[in-house]
mmCIF file of the N, C-alpha and C atoms, coordinates in Angstrom:
data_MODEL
# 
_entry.id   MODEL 
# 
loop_
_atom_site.group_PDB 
_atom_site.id 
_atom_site.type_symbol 
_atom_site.label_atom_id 
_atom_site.label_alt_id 
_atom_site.label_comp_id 
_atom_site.label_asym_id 
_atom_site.label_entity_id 
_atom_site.label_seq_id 
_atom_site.pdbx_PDB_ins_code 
_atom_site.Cartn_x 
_atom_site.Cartn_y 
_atom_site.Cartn_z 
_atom_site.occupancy 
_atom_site.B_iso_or_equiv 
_atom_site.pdbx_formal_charge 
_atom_site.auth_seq_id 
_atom_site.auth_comp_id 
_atom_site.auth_asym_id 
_atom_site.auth_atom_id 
_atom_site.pdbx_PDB_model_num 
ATOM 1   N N  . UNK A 1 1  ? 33.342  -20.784 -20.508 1.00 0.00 ? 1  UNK A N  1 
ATOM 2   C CA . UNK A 1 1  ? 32.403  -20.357 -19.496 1.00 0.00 ? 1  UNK A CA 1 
ATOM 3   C C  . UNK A 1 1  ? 31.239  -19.667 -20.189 1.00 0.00 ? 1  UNK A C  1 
ATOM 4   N N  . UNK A 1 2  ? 29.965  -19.780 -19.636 1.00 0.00 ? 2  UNK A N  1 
ATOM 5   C CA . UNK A 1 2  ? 28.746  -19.827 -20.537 1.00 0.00 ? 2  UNK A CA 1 
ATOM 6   C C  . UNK A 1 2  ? 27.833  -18.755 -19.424 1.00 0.00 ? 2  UNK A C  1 
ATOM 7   N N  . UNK A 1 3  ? 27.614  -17.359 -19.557 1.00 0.00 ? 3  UNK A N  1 
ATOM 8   C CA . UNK A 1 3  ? 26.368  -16.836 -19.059 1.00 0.00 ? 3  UNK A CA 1 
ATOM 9   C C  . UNK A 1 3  ? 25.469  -16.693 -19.885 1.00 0.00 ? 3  UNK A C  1 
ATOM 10  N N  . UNK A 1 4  ? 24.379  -16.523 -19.089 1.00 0.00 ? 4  UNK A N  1 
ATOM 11  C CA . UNK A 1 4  ? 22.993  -17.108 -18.684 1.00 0.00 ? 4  UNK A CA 1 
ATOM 12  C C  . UNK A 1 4  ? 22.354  -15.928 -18.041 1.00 0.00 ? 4  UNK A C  1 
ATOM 13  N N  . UNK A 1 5  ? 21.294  -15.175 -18.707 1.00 0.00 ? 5  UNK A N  1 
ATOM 14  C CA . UNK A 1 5  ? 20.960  -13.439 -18.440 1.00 0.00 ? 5  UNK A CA 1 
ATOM 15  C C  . UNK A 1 5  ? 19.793  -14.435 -17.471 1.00 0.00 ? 5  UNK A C  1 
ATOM 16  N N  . UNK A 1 6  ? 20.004  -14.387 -16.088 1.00 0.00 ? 6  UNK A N  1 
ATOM 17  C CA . UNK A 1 6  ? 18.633  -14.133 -15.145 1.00 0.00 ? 6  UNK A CA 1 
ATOM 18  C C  . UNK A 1 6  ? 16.985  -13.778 -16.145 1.00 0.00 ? 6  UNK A C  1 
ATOM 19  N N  . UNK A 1 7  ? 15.787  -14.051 -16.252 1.00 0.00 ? 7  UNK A N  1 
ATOM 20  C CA . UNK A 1 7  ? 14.419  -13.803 -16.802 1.00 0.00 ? 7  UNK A CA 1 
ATOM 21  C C  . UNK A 1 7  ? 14.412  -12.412 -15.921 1.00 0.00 ? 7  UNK A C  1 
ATOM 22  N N  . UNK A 1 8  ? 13.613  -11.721 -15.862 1.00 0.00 ? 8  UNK A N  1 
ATOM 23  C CA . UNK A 1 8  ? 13.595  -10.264 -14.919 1.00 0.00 ? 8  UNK A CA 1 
ATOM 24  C C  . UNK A 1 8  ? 12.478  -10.948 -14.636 1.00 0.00 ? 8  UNK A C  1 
ATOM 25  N N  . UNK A 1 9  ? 11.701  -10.825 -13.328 1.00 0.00 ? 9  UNK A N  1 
ATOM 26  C CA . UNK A 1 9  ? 10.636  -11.322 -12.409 1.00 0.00 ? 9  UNK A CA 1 
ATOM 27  C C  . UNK A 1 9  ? 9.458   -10.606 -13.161 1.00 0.00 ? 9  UNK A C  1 
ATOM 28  N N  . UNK A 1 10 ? 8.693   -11.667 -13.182 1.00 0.00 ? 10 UNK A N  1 
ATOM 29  C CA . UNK A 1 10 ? 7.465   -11.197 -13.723 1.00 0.00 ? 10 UNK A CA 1 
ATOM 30  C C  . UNK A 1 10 ? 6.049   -10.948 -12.764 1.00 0.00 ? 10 UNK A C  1 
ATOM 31  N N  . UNK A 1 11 ? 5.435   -9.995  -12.705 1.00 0.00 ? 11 UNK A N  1 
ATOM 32  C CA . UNK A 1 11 ? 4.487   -10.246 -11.185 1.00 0.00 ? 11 UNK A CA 1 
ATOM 33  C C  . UNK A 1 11 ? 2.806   -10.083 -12.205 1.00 0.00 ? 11 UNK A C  1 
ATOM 34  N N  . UNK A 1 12 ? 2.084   -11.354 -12.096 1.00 0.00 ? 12 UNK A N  1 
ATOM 35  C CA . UNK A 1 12 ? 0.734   -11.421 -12.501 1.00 0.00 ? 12 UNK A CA 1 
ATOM 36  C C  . UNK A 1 12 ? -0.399  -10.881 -11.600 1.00 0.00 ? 12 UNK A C  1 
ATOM 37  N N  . UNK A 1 13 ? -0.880  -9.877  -12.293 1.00 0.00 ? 13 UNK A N  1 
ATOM 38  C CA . UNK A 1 13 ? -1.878  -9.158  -11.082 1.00 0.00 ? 13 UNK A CA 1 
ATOM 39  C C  . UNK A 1 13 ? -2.972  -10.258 -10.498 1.00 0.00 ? 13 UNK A C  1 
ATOM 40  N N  . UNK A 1 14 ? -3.305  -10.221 -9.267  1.00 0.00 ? 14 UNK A N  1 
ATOM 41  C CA . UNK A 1 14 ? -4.235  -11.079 -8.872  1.00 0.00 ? 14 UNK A CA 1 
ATOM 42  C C  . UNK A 1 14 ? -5.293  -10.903 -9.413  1.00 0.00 ? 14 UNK A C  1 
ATOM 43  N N  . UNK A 1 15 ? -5.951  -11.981 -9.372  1.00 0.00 ? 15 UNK A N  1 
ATOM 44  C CA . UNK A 1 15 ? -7.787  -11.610 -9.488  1.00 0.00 ? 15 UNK A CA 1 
ATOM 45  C C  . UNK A 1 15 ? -8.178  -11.043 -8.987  1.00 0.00 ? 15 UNK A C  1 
ATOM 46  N N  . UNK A 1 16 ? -7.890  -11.712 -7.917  1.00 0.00 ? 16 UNK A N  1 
ATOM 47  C CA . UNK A 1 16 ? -8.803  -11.627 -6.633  1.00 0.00 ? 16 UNK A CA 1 
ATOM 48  C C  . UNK A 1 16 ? -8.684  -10.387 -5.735  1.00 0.00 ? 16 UNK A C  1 
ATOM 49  N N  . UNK A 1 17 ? -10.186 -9.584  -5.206  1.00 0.00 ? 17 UNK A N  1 
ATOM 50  C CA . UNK A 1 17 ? -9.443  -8.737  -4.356  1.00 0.00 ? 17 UNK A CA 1 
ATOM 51  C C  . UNK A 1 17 ? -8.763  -9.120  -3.039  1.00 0.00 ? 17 UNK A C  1 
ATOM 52  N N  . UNK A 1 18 ? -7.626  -8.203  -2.147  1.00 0.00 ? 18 UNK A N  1 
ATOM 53  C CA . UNK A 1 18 ? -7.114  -8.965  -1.313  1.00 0.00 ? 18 UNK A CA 1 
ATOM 54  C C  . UNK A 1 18 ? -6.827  -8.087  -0.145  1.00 0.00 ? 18 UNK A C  1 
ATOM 55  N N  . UNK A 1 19 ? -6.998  -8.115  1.290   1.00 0.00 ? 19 UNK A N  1 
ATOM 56  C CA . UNK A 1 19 ? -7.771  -7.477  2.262   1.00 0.00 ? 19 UNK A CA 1 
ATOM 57  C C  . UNK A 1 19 ? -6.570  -7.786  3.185   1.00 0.00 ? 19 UNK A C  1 
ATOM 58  N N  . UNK A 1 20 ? -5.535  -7.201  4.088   1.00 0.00 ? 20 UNK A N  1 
ATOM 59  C CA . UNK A 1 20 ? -5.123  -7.187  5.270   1.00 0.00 ? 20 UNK A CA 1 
ATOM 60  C C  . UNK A 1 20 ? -6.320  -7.229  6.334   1.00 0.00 ? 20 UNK A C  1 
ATOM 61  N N  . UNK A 1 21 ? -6.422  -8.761  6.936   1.00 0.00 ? 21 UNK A N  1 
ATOM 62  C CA . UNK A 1 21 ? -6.519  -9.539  8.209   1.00 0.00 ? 21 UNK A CA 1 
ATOM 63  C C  . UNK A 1 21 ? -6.764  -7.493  9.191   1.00 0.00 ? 21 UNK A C  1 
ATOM 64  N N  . UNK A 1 22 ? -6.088  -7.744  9.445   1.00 0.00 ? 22 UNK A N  1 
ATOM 65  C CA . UNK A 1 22 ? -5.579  -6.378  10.174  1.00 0.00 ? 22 UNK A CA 1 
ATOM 66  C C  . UNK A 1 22 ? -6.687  -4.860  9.996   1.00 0.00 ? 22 UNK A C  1 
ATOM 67  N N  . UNK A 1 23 ? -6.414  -4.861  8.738   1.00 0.00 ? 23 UNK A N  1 
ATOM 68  C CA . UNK A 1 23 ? -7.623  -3.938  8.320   1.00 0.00 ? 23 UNK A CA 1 
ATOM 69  C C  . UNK A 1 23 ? -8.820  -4.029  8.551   1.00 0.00 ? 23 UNK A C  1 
ATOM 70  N N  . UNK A 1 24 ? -8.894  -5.209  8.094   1.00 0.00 ? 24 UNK A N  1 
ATOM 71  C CA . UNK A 1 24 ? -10.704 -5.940  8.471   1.00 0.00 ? 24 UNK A CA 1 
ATOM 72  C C  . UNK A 1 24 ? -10.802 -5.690  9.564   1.00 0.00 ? 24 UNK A C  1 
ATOM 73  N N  . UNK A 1 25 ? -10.310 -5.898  10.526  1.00 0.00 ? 25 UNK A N  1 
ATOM 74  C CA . UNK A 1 25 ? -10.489 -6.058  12.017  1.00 0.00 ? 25 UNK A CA 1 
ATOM 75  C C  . UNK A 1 25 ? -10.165 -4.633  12.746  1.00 0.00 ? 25 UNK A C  1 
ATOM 76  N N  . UNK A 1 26 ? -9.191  -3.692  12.211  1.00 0.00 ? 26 UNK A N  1 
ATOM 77  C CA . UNK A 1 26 ? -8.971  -2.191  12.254  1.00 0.00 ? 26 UNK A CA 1 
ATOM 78  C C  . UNK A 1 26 ? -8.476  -2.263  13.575  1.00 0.00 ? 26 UNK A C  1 
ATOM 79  N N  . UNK A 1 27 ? -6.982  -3.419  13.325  1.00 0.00 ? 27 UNK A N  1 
ATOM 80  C CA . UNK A 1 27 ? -6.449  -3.190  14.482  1.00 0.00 ? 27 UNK A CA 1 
ATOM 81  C C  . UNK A 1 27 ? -6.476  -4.152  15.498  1.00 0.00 ? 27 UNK A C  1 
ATOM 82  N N  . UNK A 1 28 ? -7.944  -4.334  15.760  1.00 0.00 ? 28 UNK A N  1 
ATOM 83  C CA . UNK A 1 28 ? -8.411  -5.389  16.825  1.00 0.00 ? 28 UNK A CA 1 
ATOM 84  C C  . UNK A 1 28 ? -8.264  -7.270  16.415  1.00 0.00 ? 28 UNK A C  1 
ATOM 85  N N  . UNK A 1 29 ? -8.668  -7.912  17.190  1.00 0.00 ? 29 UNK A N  1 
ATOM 86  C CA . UNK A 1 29 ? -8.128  -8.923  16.670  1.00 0.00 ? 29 UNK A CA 1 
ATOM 87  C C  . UNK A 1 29 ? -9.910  -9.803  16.359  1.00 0.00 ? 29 UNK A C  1 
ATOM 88  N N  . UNK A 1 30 ? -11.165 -9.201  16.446  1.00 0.00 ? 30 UNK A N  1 
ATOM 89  C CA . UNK A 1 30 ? -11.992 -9.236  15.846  1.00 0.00 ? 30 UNK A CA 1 
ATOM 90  C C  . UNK A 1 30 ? -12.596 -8.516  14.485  1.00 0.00 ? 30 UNK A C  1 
ATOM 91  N N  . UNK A 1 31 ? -13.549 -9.083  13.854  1.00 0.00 ? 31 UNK A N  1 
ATOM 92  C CA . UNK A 1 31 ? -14.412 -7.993  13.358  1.00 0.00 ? 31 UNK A CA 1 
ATOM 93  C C  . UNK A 1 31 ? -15.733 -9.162  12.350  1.00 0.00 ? 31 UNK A C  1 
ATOM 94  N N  . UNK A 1 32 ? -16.878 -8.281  12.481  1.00 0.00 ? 32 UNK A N  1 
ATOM 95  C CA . UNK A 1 32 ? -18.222 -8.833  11.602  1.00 0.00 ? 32 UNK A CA 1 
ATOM 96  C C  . UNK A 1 32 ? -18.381 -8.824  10.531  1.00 0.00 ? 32 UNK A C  1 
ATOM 97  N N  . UNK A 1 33 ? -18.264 -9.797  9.741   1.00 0.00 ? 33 UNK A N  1 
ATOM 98  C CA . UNK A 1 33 ? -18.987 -10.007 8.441   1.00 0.00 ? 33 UNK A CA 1 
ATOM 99  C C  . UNK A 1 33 ? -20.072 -10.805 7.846   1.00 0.00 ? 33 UNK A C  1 
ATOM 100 N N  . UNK A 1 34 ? -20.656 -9.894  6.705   1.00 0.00 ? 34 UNK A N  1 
ATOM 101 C CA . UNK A 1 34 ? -21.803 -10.075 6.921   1.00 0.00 ? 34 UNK A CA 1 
ATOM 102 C C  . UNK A 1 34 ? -22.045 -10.479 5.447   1.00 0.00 ? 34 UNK A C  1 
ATOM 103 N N  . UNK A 1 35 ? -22.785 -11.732 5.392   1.00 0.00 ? 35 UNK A N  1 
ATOM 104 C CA . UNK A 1 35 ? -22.773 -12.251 3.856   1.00 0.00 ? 35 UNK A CA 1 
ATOM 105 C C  . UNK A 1 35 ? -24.804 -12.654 3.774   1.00 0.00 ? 35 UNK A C  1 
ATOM 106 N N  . UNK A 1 36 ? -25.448 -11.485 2.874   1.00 0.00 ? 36 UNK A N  1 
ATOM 107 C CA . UNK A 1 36 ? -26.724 -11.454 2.857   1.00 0.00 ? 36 UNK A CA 1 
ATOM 108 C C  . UNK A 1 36 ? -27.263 -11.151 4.573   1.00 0.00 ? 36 UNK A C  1 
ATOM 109 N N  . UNK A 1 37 ? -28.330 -12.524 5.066   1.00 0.00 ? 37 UNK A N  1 
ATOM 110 C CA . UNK A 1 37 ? -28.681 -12.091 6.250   1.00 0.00 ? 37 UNK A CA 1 
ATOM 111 C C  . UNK A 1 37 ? -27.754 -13.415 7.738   1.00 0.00 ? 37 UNK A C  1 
ATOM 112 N N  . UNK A 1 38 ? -26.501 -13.293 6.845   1.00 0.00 ? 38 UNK A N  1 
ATOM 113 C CA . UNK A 1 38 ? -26.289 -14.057 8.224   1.00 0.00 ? 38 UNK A CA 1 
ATOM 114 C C  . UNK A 1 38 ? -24.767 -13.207 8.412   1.00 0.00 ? 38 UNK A C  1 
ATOM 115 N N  . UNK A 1 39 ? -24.180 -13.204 9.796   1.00 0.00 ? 39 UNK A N  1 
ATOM 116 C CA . UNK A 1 39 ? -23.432 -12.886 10.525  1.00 0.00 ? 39 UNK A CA 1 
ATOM 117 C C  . UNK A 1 39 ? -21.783 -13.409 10.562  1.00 0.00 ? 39 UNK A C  1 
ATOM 118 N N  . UNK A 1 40 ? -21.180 -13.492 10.094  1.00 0.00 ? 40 UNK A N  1 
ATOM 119 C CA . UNK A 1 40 ? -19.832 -14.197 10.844  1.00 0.00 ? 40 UNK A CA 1 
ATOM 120 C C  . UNK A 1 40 ? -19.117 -13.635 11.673  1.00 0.00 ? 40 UNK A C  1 
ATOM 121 N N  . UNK A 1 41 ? -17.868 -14.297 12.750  1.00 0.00 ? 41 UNK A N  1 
ATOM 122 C CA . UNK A 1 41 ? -17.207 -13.380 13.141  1.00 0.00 ? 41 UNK A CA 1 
ATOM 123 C C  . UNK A 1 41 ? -15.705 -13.776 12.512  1.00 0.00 ? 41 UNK A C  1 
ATOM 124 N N  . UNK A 1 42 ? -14.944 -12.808 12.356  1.00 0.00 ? 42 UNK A N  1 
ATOM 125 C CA . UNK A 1 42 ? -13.361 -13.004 11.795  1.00 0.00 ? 42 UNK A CA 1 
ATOM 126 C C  . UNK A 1 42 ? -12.139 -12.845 13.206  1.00 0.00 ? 42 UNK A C  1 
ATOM 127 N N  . UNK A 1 43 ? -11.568 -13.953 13.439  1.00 0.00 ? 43 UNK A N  1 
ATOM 128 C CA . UNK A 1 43 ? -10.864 -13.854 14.731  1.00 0.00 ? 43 UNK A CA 1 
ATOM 129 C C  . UNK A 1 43 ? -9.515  -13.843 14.585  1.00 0.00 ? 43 UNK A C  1 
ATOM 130 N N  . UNK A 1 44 ? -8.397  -12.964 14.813  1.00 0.00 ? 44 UNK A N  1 
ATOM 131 C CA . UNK A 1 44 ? -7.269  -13.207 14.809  1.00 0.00 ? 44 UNK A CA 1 
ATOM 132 C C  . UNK A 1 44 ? -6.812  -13.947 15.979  1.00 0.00 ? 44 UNK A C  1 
ATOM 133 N N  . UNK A 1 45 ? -6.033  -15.176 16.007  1.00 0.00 ? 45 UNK A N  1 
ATOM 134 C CA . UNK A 1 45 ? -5.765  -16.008 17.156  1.00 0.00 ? 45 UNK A CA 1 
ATOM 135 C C  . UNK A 1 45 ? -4.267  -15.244 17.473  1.00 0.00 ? 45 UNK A C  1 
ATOM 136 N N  . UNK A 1 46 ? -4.030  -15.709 19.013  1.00 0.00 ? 46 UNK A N  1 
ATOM 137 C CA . UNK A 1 46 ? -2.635  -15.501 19.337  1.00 0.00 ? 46 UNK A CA 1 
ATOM 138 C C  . UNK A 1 46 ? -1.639  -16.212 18.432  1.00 0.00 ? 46 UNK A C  1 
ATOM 139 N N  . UNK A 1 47 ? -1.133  -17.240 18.207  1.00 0.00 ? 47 UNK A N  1 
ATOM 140 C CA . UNK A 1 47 ? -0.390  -17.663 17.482  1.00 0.00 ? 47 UNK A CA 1 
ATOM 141 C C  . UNK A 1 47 ? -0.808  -17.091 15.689  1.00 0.00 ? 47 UNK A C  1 
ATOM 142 N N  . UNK A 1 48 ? -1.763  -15.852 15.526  1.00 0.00 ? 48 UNK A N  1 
ATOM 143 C CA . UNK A 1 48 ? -1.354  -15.615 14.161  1.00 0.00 ? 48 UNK A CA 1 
ATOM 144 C C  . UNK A 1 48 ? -2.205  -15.843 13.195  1.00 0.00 ? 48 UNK A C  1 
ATOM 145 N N  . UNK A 1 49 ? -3.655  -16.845 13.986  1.00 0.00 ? 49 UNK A N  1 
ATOM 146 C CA . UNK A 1 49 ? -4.054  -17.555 12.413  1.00 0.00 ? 49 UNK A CA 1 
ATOM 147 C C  . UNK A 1 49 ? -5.605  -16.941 12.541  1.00 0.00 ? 49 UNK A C  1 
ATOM 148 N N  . UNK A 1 50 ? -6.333  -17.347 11.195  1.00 0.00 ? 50 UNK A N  1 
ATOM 149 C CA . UNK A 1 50 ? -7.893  -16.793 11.349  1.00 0.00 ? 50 UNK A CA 1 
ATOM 150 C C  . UNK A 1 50 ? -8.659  -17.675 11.607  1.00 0.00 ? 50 UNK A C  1 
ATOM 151 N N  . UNK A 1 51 ? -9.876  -17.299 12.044  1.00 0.00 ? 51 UNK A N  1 
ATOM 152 C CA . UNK A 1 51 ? -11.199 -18.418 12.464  1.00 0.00 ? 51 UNK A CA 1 
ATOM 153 C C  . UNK A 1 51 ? -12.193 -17.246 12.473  1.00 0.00 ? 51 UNK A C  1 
ATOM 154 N N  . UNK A 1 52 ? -12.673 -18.147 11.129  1.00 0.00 ? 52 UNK A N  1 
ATOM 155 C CA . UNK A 1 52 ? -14.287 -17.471 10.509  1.00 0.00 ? 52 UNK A CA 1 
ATOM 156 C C  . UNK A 1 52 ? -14.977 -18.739 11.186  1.00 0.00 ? 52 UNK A C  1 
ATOM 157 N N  . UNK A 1 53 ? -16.386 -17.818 12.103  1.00 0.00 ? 53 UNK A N  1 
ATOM 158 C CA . UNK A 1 53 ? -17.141 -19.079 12.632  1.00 0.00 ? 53 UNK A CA 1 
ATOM 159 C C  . UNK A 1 53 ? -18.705 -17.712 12.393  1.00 0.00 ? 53 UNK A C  1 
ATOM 160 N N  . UNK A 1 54 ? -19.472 -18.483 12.236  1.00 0.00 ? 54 UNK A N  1 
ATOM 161 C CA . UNK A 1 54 ? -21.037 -18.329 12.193  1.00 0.00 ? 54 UNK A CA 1 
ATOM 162 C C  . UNK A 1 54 ? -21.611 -17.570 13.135  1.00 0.00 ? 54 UNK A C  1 
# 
């Protein structure tokens, strides 16, 4: 019989920065962002998902 030591999990920091949905919106299930001079809005849907629209 032959063990085999598990690797210990390795966690690579992201690049990228990374933003709770939730936060952005502070709760609500909107909120505005704003990239130079134009507008978006960030929508949390009922079933959960996002919709960035213009």
């Amino acid at each position: 019989m032959s063990f085999h030591a598990i690797p210990p999990k390795q966690t690579v920091p992201n690049a990228l920065p990374t933003y709770a949905a939730t936060d952005l919106t502070e709760g609500r299930d909107q909120a505005q962002i704003v990239l130079g001079d134009q507008v978006y809005t960030l929508r949390i849907t009922r079933a959960g998902k996002l919709i960035l629209t213009k």
